[in-house]
C-alpha positions, -999 to +999 in steps of 0.1 A: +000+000+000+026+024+013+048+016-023+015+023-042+011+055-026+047+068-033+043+061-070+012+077-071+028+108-057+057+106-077+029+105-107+016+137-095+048+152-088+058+147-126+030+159-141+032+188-120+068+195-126+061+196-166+030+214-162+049+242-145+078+241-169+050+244-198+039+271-179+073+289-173+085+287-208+055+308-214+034+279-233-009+281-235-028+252-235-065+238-226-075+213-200-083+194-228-045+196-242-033+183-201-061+155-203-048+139-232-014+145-227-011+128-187-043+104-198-059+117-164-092+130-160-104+168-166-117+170-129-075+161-119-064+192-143-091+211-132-074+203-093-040+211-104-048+243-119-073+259-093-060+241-062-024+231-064-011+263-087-037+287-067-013+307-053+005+309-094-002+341-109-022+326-138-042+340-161-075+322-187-083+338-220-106+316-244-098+285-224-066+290-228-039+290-191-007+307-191+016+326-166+015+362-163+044+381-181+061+391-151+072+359-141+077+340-174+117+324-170+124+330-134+123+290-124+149+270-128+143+232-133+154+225-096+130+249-091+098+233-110+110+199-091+106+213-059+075+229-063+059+201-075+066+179-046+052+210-025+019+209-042+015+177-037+020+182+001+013+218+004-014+212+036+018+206+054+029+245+048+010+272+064+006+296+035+023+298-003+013+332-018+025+352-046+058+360-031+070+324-029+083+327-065+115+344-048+115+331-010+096+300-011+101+283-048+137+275-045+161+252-024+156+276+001+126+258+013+145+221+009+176+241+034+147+250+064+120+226+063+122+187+065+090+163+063+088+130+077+054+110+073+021+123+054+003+137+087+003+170+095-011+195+124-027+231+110-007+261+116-026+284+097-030+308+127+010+308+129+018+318+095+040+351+101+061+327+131+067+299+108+081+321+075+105+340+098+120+313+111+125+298+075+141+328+063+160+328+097+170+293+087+185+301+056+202+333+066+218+315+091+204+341+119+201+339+155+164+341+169+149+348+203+115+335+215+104+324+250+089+287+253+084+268+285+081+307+302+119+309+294+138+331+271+158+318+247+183+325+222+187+302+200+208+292+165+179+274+141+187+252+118+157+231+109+117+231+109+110+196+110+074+176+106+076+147+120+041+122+131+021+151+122+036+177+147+058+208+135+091+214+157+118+242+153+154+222+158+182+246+170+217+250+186+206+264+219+243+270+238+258+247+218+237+220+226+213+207+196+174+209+208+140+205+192+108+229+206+073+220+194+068+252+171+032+260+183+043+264+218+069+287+203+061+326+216+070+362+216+094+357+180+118+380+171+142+378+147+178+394+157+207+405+132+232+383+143+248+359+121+256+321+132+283+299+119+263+268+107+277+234+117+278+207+096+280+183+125+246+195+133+228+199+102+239+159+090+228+148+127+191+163+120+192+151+084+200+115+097+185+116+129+150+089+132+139+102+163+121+137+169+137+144+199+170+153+182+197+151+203+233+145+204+230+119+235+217+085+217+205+059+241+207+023+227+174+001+241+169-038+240+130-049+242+114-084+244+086-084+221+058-118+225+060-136+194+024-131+192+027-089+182+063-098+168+048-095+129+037-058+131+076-052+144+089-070+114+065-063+088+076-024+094+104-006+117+084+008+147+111+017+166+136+043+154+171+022+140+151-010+145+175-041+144+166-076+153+189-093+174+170-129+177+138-143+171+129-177+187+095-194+193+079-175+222+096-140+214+113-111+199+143-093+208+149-061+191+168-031+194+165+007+189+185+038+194+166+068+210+173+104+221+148+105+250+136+084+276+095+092+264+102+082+227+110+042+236+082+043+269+050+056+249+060+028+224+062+004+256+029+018+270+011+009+236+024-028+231+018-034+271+015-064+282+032-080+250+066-058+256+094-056+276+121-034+283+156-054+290+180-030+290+188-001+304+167-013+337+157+019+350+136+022+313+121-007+323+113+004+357+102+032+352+074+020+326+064-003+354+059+031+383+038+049+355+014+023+352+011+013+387+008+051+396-022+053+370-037+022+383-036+033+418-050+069+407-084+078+417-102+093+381 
């Protein structure tokens, strides 16, 4: 199913990408001309050119679509590539308007976002927050914002969606931290440059785990052969490796950055999991639950 799905995206993505080149090398053409050229149907053109290129400065005369003057040339094919894997996704972004064409359309929006998964959470209402810290991102400037009712100062270098939730990853006194962006208040934007560390930017870029970090704790579970397909028919667990599989169970093992990321798995697959190693994981799995078994709801 998941295969299926990426080749039906990458289906879109194509047809968009050479319906935006037509489009930049100043070509007109019907829906009809799209229909027969992609074999898809007129109520799919009819998406791509009123909902995916809404925010394209286009213009219809006699049935015929082309781009306004003004912007005829200015996209590269990297360019066309990357907007068409936008569109495809673009719920994921809070707003793409007629400036994108010189802040948003570009690599610049490959260097300060990264997606991971096809959820998403709304941030409509956060627009403005989100777009400076892009262009923070790829100016390489500091920003200040307070979250958790603390100031902070902090060196971005990512906005990252990962299962469904938006976070901000940053160098916050040389330490590399993530901040869920909607809890993110009080953004300014300061003129100070940053010197960018590659160290940092290929930890987030390989990094699994949303908490990204650059303490890694290595875990090994005991999983009851009786859940152990839905382990090994997909990786769960971020860095899943199987270490043994015998008749009554499965042991696996996982790399994570924080303690919650490996205990709200456990919580889920309770009682068909166990935490070997390190102990105090498994312990203190074992004290949550019998604190919410002994609480009076």
């Amino acid at each position: 199913m998941a295969e299926k799905m990426d080749k039906e995206h990458d289906k879109i993505a194509t047809r968009l990408a050479l319906i935006l080149n037509k489009l930049n090398s100043g070509e007109k053409f019907t829906v009809d001309d799209l229909v027969h050229e992609f074999n898809v149907t007129k109520r799919t053109i009819q998406r791509d050119l009123n909902e995916r290129f809404s925010y394209l400065p286009l213009k219809k005369e006699n049935g015929f679509y082309s781009l306004e003057a003004y912007c005829l040339g200015k996209l590269n094919f990297e360019d066309i590539k990357s907007f068409a894997i936008l569109s495809g996704i673009k719920e994921l972004y809070p707003t793409l308007n007629d400036s994108f064409i010189i802040d948003i359309l570009n690599t610049k929006i490959n260097q300060s976002c990264l997606v991971k998964g096809n959820s998403y959470e709304k941030i409509s209402t956060k627009t403005n927050e989100f777009e400076l810290i892009g262009l923070a991102i790829v100016e390489k400037k500091q920003i200040i914002f307070t979250y958790k009712n603390k100031s902070r100062t902090i060196n971005p270098y990512k906005l990252v969606n990962t299962d469904a939730i938006w976070y901000l990853v940053g160098d916050e006194d040389g330490t590399l931290k993530n901040y869920s962006f909607t809890k993110i208040s009080e953004l300014t934007t300061t003129d100070n440059f940053f010197k960018h560390s590659e160290e940092f930017a290929s930890t987030i870029q390989k990094n699994e785990a949303v908490w990204f970090s650059q303490t890694i704790i290595e875990v090994i579970l005991e999983v009851d052969i009786s859940v152990s397909d839905y382990f090994l028919r997909r990786q769960l667990l971020p860095y899943q490796t199987t270490i043994k599989k015998t008749k009554e169970k499965l042991t696996l093992s996982t790399k994570v950055s924080y303690d919650e990321e490996i205990l709200k798995v456990a919580r889920y697959w309770v009682p068909h999991i166990k935490i070997i190693s390190p102990e105090y994981l498994q312990e203190k799995l074992e004290n949550g639950l019998r604190e919410y078994l002994n609480k009076d709801l």
